[in-house]
C-alpha positions as CSV (number, residue, x, y, z in Angstrom):
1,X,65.4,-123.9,34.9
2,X,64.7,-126.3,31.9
3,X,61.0,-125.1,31.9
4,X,61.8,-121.5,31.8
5,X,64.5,-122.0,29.0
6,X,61.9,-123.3,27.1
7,X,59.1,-120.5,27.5
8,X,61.5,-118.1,25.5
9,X,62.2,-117.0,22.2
10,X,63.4,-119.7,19.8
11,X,66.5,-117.8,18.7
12,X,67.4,-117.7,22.2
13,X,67.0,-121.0,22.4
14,X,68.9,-122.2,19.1
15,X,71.6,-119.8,20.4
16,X,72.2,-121.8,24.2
17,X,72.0,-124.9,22.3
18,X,74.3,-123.7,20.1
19,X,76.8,-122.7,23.1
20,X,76.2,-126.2,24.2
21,X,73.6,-126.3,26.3
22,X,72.7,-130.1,26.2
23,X,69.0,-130.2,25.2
24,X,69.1,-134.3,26.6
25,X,70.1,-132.9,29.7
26,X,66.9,-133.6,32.5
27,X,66.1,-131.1,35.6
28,X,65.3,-132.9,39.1
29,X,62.3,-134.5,37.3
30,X,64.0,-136.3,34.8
31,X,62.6,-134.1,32.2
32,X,64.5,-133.4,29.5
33,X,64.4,-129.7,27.6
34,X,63.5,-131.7,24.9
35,X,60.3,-132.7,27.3
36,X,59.3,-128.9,27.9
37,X,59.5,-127.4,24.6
38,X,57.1,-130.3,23.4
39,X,54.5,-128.6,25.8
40,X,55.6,-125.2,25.6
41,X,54.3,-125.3,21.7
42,X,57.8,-123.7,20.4
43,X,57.4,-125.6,17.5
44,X,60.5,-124.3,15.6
45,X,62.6,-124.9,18.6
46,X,61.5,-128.3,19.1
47,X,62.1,-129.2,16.0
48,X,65.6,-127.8,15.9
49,X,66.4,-129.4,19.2
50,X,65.3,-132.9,17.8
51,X,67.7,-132.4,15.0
52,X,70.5,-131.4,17.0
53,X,70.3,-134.7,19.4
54,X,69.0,-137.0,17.4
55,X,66.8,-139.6,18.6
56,X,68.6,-140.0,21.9
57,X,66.2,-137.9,23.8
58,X,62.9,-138.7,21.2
59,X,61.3,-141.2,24.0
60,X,63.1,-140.6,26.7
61,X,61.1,-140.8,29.9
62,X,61.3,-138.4,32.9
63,X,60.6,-139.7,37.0
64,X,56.6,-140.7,35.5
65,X,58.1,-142.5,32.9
66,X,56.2,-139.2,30.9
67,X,57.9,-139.0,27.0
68,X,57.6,-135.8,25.4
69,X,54.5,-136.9,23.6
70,X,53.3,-137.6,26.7
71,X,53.8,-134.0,27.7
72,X,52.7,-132.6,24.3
73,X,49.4,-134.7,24.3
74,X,48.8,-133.9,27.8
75,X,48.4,-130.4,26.9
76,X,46.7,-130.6,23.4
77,X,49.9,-129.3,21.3
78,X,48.9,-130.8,17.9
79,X,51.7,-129.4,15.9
80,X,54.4,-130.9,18.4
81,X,52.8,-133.9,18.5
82,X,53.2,-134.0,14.6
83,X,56.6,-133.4,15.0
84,X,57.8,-135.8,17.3
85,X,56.0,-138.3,14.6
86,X,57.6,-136.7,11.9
87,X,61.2,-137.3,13.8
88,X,59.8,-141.1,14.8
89,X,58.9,-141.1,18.2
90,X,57.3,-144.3,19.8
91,X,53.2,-143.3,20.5
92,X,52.9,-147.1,22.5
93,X,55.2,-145.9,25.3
94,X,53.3,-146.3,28.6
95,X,53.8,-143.8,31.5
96,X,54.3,-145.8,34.7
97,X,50.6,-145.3,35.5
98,X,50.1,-147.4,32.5
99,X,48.6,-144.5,29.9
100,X,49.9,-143.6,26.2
101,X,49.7,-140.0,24.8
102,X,46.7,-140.7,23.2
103,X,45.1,-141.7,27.0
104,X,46.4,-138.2,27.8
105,X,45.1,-136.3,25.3
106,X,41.8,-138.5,25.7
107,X,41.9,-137.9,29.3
108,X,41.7,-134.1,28.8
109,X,39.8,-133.4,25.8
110,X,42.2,-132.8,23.4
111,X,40.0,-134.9,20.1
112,X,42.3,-133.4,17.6
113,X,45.6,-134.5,19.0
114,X,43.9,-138.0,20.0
115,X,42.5,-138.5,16.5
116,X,46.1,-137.3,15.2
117,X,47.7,-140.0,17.4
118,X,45.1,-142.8,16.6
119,X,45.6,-142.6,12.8
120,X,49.6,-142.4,13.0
C-alpha cells in the first residue's frame, strides 16, 4: 500500500499525513513511506514528510537493511538524494549485503548521483 501512496499527487499525500497517516510507519518489508517516496522522485512530498517526522525515519533501514538513500540511489533520483543530505542523512550506512548508496548508484549507472554522494 505504502508504494502506491507514494506514486500520487503530493497534495494527496500532505493531506493523509496530515490525517495522520504515520509516514515512519513500514509495509511487510520494513520499508517505510518515507523509503518509497525517496524512489518515487516526489520531491516536494519527501521533503515534507522528512519535516513532519523528523529524523526518526532519515536512516531507518527496511528487511535489506536498504535506507532511503539506498532506495533513492538505487534508482538514480538525484534531487532526493540531495534532500535526504540536506535533512542529514548518514551516506556510510551499509545494506546487509555490505553496499552504501553510492555502491548502488555505481552499480547501476547512475554517475551523477554517485559523484553527488562522493563529494557530500
Amino acid at each position: 500500500m505504502y508504494k502506491e501512496i507514494a506514486e500520487t499527487e503530493t497534495d494527496l499525500l500532505r493531506a493523509y499525513v496530515r490525517a495522520g497517516l504515520n509516514p515512519t510507519e513500514t509495509d511487510i518489508h520494513e520499508a517505510s513511506l518515507i523509503h518509497h517516496t525517496a524512489a518515487s522522485g516526489m520531491f516536494d512530498a519527501l521533503d515534507f514528510m522528512l519535516e513532519q517526522s523528523g529524523d526518526e525515519c532519515l536512516n531507518a533501514r527496511d528487511k535489506d537493511g536498504s535506507t532511503p538513500l539506498h532506495y533513492a540511489a538505487s534508482v538514480g533520483r538525484m534531487k532526493s538524494c540531495e534532500i535526504l543530505l540536506k535533512h542529514g542523512c548518514k551516506k556510510s550506512i551499509r545494506d546487509n549485503h555490505g553496499r552504501t548508496a553510492c555502491d548502488l548508484a555505481m552499480l547501476f549507472g547512475y554517475v551523477d548521483v554517485v559523484e553527488l554522494l562522493r563529494e557530500n
